[in-house]
Chimera marker file (.cmm) of the C-alpha trace (Angstrom):
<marker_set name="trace">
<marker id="1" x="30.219" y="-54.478" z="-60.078" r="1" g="1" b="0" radius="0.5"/>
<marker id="2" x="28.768" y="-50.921" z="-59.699" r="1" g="1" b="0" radius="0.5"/>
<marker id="3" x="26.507" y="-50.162" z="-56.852" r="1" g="1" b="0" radius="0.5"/>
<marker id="4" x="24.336" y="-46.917" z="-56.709" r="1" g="1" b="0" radius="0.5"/>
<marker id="5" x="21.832" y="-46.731" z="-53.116" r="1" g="1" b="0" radius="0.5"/>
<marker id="6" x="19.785" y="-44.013" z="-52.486" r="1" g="1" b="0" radius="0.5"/>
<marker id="7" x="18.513" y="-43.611" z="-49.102" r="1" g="1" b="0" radius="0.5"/>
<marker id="8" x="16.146" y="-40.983" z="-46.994" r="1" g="1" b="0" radius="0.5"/>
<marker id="9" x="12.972" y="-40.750" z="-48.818" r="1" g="1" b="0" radius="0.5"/>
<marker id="10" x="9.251" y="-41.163" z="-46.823" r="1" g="1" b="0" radius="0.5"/>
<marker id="11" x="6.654" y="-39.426" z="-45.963" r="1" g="1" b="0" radius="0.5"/>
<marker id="12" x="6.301" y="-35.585" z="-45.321" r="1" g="1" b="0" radius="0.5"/>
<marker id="13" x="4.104" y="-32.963" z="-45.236" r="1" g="1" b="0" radius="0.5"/>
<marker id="14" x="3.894" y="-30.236" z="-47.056" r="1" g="1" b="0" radius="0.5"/>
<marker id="15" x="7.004" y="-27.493" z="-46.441" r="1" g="1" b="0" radius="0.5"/>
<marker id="16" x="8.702" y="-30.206" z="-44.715" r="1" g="1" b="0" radius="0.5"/>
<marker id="17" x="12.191" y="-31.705" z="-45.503" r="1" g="1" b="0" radius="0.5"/>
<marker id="18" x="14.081" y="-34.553" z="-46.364" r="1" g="1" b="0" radius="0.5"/>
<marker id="19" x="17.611" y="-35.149" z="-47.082" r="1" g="1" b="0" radius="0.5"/>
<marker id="20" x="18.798" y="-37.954" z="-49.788" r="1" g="1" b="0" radius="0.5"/>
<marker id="21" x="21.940" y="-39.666" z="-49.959" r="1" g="1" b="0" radius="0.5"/>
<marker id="22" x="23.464" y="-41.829" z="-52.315" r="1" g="1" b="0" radius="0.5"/>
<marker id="23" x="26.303" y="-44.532" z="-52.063" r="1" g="1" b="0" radius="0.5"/>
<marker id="24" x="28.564" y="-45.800" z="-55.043" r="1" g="1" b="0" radius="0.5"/>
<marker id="25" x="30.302" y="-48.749" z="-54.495" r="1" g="1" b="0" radius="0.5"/>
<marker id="26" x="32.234" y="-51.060" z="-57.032" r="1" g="1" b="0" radius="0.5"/>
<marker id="27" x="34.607" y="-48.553" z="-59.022" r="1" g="1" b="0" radius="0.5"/>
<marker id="28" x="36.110" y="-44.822" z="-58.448" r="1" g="1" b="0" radius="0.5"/>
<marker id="29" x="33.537" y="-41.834" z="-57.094" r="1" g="1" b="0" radius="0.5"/>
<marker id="30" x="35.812" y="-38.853" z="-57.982" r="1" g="1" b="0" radius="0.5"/>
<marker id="31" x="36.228" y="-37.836" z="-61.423" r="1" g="1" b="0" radius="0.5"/>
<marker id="32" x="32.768" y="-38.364" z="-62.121" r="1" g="1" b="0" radius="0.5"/>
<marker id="33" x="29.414" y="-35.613" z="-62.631" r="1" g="1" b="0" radius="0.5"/>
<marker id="34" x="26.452" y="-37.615" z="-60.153" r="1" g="1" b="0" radius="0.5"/>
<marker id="35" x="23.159" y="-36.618" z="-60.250" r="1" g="1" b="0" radius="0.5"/>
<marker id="36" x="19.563" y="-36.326" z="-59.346" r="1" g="1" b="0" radius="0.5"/>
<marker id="37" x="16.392" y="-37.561" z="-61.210" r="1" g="1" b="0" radius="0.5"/>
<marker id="38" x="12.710" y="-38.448" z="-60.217" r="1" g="1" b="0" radius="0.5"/>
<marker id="39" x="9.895" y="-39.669" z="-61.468" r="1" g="1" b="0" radius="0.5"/>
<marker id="40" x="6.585" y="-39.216" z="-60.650" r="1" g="1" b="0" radius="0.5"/>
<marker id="41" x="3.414" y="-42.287" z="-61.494" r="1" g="1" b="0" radius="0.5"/>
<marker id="42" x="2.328" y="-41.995" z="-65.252" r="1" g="1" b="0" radius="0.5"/>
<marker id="43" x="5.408" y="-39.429" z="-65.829" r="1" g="1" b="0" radius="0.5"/>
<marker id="44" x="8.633" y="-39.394" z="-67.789" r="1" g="1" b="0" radius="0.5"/>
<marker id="45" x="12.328" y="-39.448" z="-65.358" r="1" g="1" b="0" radius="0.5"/>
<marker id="46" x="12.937" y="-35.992" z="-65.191" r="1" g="1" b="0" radius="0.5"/>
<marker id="47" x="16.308" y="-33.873" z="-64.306" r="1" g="1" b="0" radius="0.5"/>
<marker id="48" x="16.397" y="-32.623" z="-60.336" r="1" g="1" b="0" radius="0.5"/>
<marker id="49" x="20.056" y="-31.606" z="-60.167" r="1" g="1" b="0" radius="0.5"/>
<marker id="50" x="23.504" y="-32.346" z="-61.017" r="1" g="1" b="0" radius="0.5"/>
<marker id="51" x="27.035" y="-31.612" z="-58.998" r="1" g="1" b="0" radius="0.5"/>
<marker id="52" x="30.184" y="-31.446" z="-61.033" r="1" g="1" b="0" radius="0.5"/>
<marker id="53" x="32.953" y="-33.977" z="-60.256" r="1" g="1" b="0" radius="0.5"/>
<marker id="54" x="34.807" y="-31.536" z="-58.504" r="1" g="1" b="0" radius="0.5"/>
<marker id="55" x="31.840" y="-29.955" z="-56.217" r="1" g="1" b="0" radius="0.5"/>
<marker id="56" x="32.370" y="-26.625" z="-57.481" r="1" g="1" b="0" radius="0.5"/>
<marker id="57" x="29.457" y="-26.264" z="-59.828" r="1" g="1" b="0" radius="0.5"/>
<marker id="58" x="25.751" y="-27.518" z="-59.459" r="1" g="1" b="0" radius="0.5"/>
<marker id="59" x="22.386" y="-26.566" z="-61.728" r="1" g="1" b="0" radius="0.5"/>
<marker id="60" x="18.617" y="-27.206" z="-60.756" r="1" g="1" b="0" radius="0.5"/>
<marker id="61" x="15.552" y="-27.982" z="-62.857" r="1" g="1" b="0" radius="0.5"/>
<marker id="62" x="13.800" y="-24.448" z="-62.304" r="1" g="1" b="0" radius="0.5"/>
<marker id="63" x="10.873" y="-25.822" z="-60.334" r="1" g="1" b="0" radius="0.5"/>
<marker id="64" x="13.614" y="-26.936" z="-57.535" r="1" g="1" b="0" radius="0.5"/>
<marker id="65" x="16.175" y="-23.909" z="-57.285" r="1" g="1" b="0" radius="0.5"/>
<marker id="66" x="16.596" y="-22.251" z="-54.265" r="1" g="1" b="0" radius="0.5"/>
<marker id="67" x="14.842" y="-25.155" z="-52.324" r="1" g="1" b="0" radius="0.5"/>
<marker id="68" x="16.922" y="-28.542" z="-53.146" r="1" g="1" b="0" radius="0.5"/>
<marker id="69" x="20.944" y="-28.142" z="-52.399" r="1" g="1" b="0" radius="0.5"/>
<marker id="70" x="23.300" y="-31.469" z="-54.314" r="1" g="1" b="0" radius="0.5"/>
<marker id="71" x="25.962" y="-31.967" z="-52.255" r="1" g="1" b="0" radius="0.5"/>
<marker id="72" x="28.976" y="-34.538" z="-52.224" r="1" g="1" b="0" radius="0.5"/>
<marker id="73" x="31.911" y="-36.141" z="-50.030" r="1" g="1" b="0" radius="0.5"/>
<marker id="74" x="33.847" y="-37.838" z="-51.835" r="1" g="1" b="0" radius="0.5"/>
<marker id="75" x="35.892" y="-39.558" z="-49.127" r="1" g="1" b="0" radius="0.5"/>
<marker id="76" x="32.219" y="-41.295" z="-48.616" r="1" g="1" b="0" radius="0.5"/>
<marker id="77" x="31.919" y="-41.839" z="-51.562" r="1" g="1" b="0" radius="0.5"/>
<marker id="78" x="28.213" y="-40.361" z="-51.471" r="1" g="1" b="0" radius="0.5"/>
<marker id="79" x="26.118" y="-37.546" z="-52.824" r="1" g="1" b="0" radius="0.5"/>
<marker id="80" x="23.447" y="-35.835" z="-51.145" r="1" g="1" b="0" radius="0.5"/>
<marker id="81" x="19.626" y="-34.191" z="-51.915" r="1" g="1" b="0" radius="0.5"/>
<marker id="82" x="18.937" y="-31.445" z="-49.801" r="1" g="1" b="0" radius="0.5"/>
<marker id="83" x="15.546" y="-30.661" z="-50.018" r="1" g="1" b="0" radius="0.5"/>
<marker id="84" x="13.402" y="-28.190" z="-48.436" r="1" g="1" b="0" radius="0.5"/>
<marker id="85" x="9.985" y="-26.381" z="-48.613" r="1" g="1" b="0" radius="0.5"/>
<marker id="86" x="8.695" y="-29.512" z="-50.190" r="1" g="1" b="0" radius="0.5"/>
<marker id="87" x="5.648" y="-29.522" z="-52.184" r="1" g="1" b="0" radius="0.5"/>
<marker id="88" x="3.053" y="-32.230" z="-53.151" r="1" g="1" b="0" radius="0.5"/>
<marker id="89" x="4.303" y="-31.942" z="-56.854" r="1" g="1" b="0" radius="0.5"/>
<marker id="90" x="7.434" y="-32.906" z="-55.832" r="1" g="1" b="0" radius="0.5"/>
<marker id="91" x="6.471" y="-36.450" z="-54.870" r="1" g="1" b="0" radius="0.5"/>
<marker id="92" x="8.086" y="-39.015" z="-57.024" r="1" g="1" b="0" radius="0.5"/>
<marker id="93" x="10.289" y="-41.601" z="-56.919" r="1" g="1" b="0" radius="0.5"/>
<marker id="94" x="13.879" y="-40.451" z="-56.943" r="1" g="1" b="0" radius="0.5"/>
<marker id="95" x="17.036" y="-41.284" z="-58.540" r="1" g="1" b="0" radius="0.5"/>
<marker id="96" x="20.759" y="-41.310" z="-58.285" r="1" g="1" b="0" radius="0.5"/>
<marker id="97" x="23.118" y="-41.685" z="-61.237" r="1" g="1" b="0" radius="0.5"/>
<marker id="98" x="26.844" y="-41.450" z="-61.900" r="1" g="1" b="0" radius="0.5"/>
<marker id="99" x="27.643" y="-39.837" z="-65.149" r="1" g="1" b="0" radius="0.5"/>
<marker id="100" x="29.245" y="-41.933" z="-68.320" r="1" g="1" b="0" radius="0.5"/>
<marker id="101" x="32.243" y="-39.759" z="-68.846" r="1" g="1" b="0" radius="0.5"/>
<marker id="102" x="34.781" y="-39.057" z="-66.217" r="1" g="1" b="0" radius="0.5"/>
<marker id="103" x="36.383" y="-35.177" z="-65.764" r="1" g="1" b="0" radius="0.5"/>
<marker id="104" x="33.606" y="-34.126" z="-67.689" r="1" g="1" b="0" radius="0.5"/>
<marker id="105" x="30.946" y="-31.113" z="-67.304" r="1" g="1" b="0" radius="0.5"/>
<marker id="106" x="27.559" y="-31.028" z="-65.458" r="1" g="1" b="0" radius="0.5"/>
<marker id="107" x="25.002" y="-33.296" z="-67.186" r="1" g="1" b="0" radius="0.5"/>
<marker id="108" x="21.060" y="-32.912" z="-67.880" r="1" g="1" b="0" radius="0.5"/>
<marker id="109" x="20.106" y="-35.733" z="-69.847" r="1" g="1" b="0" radius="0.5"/>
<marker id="110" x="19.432" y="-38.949" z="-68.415" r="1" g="1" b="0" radius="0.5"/>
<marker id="111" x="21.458" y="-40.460" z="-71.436" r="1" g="1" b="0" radius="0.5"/>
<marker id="112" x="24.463" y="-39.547" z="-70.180" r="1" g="1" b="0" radius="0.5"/>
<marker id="113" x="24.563" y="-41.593" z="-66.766" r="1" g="1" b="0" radius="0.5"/>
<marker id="114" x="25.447" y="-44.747" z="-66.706" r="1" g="1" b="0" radius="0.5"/>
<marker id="115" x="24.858" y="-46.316" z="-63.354" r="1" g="1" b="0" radius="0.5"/>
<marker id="116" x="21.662" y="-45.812" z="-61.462" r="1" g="1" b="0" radius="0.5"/>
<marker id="117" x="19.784" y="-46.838" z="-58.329" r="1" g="1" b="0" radius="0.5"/>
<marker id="118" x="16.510" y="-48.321" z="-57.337" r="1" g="1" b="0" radius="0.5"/>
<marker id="119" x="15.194" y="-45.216" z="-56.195" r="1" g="1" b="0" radius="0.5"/>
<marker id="120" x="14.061" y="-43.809" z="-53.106" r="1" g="1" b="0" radius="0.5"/>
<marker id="121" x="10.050" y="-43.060" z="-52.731" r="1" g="1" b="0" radius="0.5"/>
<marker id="122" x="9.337" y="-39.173" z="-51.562" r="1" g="1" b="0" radius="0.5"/>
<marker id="123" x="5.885" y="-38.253" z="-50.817" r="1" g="1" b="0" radius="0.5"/>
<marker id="124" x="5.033" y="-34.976" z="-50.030" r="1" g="1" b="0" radius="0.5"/>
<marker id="125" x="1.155" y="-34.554" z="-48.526" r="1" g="1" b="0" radius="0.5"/>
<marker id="126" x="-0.881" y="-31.255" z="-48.528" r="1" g="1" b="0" radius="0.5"/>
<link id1="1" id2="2" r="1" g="1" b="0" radius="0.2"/>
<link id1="2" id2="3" r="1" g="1" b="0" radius="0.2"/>
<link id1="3" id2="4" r="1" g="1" b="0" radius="0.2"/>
<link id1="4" id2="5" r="1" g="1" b="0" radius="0.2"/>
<link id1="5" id2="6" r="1" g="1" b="0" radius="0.2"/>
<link id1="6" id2="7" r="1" g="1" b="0" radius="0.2"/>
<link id1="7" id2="8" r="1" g="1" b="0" radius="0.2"/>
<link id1="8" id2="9" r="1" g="1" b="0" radius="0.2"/>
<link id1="9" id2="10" r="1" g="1" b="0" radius="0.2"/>
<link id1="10" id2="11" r="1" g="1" b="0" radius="0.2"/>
<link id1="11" id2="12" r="1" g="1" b="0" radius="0.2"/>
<link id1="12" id2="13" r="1" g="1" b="0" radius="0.2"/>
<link id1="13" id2="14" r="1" g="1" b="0" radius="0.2"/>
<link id1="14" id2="15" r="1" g="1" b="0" radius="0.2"/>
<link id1="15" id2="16" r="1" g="1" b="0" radius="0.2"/>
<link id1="16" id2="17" r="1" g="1" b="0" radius="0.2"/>
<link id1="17" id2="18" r="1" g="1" b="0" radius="0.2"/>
<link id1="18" id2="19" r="1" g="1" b="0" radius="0.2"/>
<link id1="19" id2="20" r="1" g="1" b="0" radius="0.2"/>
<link id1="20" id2="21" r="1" g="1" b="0" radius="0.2"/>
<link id1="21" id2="22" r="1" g="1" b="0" radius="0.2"/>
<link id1="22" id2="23" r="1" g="1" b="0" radius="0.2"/>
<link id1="23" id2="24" r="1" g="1" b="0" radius="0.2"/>
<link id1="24" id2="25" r="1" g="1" b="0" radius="0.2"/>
<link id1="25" id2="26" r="1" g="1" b="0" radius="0.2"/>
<link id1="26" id2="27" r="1" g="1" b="0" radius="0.2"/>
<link id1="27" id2="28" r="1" g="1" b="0" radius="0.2"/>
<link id1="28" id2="29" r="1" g="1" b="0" radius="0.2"/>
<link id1="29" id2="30" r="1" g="1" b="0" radius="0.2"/>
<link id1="30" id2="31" r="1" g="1" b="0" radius="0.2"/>
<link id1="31" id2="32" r="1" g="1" b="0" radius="0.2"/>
<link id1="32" id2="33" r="1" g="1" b="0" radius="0.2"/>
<link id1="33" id2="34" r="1" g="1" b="0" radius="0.2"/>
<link id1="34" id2="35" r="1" g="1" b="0" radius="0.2"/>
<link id1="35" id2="36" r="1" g="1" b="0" radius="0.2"/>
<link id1="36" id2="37" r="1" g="1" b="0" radius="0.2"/>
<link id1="37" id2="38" r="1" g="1" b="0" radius="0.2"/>
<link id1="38" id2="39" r="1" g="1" b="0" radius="0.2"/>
<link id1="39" id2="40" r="1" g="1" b="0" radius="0.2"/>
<link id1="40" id2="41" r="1" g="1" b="0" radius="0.2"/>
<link id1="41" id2="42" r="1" g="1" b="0" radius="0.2"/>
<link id1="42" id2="43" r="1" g="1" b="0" radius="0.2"/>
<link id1="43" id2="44" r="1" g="1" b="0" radius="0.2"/>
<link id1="44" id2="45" r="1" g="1" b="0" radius="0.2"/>
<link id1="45" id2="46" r="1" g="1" b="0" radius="0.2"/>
<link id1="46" id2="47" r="1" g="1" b="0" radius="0.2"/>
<link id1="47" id2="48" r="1" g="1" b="0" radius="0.2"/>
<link id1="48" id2="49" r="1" g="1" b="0" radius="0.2"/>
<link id1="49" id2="50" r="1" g="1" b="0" radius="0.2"/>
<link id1="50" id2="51" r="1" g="1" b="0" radius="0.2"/>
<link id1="51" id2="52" r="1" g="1" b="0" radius="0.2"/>
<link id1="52" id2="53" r="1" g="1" b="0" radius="0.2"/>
<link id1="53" id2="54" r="1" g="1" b="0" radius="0.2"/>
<link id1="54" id2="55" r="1" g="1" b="0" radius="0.2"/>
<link id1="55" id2="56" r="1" g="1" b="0" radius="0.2"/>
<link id1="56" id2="57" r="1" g="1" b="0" radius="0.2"/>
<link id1="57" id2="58" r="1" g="1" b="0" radius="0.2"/>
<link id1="58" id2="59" r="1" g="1" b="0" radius="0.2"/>
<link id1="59" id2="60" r="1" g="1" b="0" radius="0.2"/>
<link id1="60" id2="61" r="1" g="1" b="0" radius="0.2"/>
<link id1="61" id2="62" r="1" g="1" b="0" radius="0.2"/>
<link id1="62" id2="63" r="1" g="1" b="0" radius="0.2"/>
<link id1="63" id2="64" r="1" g="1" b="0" radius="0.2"/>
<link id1="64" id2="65" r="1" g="1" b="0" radius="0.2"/>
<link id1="65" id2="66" r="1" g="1" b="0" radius="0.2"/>
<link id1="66" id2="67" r="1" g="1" b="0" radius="0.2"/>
<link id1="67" id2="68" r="1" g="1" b="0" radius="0.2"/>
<link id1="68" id2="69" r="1" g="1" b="0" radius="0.2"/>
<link id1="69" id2="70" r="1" g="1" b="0" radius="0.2"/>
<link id1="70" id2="71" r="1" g="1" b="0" radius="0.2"/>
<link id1="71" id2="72" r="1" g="1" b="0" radius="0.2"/>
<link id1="72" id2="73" r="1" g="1" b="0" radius="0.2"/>
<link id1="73" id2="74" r="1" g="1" b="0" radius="0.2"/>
<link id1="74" id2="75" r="1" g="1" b="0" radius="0.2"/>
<link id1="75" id2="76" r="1" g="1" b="0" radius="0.2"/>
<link id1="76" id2="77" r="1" g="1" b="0" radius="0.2"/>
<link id1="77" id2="78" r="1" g="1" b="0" radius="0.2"/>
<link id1="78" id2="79" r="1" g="1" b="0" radius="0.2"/>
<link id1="79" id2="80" r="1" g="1" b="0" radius="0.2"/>
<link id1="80" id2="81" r="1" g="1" b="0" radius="0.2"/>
<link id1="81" id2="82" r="1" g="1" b="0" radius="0.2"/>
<link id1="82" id2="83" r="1" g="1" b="0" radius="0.2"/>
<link id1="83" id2="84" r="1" g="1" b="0" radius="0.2"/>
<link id1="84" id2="85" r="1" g="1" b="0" radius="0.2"/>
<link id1="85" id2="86" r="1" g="1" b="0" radius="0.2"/>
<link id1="86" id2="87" r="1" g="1" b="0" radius="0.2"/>
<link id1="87" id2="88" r="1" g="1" b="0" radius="0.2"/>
<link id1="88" id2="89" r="1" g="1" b="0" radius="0.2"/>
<link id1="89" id2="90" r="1" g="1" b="0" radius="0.2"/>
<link id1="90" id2="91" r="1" g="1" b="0" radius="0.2"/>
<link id1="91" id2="92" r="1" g="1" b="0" radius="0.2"/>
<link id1="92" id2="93" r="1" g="1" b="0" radius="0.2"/>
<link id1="93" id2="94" r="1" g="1" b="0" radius="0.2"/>
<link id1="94" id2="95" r="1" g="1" b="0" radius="0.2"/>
<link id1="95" id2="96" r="1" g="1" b="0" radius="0.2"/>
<link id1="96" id2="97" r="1" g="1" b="0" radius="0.2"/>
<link id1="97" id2="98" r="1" g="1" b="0" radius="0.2"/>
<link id1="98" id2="99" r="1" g="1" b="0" radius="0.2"/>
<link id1="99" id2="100" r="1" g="1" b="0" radius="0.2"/>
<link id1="100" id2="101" r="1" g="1" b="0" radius="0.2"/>
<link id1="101" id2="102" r="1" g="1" b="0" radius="0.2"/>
<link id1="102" id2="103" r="1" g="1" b="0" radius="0.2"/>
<link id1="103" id2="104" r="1" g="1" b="0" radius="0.2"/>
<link id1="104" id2="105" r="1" g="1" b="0" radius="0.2"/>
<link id1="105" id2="106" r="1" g="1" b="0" radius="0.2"/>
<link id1="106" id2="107" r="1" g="1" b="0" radius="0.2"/>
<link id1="107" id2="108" r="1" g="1" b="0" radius="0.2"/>
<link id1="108" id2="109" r="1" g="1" b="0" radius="0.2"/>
<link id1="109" id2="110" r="1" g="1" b="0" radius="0.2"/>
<link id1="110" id2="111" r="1" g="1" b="0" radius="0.2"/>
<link id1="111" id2="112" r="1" g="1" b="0" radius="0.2"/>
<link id1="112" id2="113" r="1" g="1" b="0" radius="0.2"/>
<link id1="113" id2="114" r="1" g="1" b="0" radius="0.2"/>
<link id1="114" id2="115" r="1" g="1" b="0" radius="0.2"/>
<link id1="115" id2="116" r="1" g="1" b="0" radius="0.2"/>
<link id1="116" id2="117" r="1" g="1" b="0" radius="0.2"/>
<link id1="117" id2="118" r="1" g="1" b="0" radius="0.2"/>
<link id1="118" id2="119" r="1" g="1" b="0" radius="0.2"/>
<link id1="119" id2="120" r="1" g="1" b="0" radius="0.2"/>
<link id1="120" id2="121" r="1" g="1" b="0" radius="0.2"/>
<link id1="121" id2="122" r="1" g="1" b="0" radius="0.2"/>
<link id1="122" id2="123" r="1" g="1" b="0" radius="0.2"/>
<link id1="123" id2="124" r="1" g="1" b="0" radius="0.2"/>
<link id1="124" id2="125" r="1" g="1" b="0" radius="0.2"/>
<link id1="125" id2="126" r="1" g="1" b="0" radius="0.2"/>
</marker_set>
């Protein structure tokens, strides 16, 4: 059985930061595209970020770039959400997923993870 955890959200005020992490447990890390999604009350799940199974490529949702960093270890089996000069806009709940195809591309679309987490609450005040 496939686990997904995120970790690391709370509370934090505006231009603050908080790092995510995310655990998979239950069946192989490497190989596979993980990424980032949140969703904020009353809104759709949208697209934060996305790492490429190998680490060597990322991409950002405009709104986030040059302020959120996706990282990975894959001896830890774990993926991380760097993210600074947070905003109250950015307060959602957020989400980890591990893509459905292994030694594939990056991936944008929520349809194409397979495994996700409960989600981790961020809450950024002004």
């Amino acid at each position: 059985q496939v686990h997904v955890v995120e970790s690391g959200g709370g509370l934090v005020q505006a231009g603050g930061s908080l790092r995510l992490s995310c655990a998979v447990s239950g069946r192989t890390f490497s190989g596979y595209t993980m990424g980032w999604f949140r969703q904020a009350p009353g809104k759709e799940r949208d697209f934060v970020a996305t790492i490429h199974w190998s680490g060597e490529s990322t991409y950002y949702r405009d709104s986030v770039k040059g302020r959120f960093t996706i990282s990975r270890d894959n001896a830890k089996n774990t993926v991380y959400l760097q993210m600074n000069s947070l905003k109250p806009e950015d307060t959602a709940v957020y989400y980890c997923a591990i893509s459905k195809a292994r030694y594939s591309g990056l991936w944008y679309g929520a349809a194409d993870y397979e495994y996700w987490g409960q989600g981790t609450q961020v809450t950024v005040s002004s």
